[in-house]
C-alpha positions as CSV (number, residue, x, y, z in Angstrom):
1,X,95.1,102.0,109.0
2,X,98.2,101.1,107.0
3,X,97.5,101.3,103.7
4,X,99.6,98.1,102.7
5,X,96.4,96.1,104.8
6,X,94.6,96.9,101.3
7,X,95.9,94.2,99.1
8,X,92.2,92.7,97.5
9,X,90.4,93.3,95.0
10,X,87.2,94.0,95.3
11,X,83.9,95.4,93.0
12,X,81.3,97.3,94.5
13,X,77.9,96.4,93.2
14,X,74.5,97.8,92.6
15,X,70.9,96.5,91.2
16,X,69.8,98.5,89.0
17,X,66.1,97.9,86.5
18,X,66.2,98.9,83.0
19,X,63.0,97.6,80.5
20,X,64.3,95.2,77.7
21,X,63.2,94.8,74.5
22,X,59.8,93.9,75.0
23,X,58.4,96.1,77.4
24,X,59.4,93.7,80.6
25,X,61.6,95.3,83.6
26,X,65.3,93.3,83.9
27,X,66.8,93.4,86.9
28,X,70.6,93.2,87.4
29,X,73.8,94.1,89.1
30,X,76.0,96.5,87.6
31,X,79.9,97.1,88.8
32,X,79.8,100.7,90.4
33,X,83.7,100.4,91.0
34,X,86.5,98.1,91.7
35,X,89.0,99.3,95.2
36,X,90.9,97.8,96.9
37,X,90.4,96.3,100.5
38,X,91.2,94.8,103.3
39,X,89.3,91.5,104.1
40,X,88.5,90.2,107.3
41,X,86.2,87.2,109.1
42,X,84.4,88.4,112.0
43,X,86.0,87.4,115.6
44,X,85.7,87.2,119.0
45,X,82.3,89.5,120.1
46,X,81.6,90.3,116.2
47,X,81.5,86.6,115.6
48,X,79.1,85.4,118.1
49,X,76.8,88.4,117.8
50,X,76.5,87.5,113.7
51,X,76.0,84.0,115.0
52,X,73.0,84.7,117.0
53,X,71.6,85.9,113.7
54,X,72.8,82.9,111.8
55,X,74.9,85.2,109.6
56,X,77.9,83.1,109.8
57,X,79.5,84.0,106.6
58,X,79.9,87.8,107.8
59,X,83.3,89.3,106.5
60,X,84.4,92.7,107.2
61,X,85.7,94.6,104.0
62,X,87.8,98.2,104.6
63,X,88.1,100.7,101.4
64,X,89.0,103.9,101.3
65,X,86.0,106.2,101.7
66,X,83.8,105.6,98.4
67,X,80.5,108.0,97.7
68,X,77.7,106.7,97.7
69,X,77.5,102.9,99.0
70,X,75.0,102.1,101.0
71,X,73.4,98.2,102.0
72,X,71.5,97.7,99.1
73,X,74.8,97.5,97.2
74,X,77.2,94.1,97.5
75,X,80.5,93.6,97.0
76,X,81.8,90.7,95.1
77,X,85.3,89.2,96.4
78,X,87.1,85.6,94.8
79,X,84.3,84.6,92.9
80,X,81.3,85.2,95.6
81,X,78.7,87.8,96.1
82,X,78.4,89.4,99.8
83,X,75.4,91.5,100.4
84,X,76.3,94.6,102.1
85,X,74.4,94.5,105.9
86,X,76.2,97.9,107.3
87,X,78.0,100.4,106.7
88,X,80.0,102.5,108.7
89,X,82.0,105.6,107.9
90,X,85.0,105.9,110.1
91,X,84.4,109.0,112.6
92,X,83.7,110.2,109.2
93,X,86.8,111.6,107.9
94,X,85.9,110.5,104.4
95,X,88.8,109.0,104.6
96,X,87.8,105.0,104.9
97,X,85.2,102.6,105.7
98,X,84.0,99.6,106.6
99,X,81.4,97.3,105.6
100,X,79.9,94.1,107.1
101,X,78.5,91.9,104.3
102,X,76.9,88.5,104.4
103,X,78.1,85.9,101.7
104,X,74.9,85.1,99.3
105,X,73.8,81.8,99.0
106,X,73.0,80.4,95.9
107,X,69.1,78.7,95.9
108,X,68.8,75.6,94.3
């Protein structure tokens, strides 16, 4: 991978519960670390097997090798959250990896 292909910005995500004030348990995301990437849509095969799941909004994001993440973590990129679906550490070298992350969808 040419390391010039890295050129986003991206923050790495987990939830984490902590108890407020009153006794109640909070949940929230809390930034693990910002890397950079490379950021890709899904094409060709990738695309149409993510279609047949209805995960249209599947993007691929490349960082070099970060401890630790795993799919209950996502990634936030321009403004949108992407909940991490796999993982997958290159013939692990610990050198990079890739993730496959569907775009959240706000309820309302």
């Amino acid at each position: 991978m040419n390391p010039g292909d890295l050129r986003h910005r991206v923050t790495v995500q987990k939830l984490t519960t902590t108890i407020n004030e009153n006794g109640f348990e909070m949940k929230e995301w809390v930034d693990v670390q910002t890397v950079w990437a490379a950021v890709s849509n899904l094409h060709g095969r990738e695309y149409f097997a993510a279609a047949a799941v209805q995960a249209e909004n599947t993007v691929k994001f490349m960082i070099r090798h970060l401890e630790g993440v795993d799919s209950s973590m996502r990634i936030l990129f321009q403004g949108k959250a992407y909940d991490i679906t796999a993982v997958d550490h290159i013939k692990y070298e610990k050198r990079y990896m890739e993730m496959k992350a569907v775009e959240v969808r706000e309820s309302g």
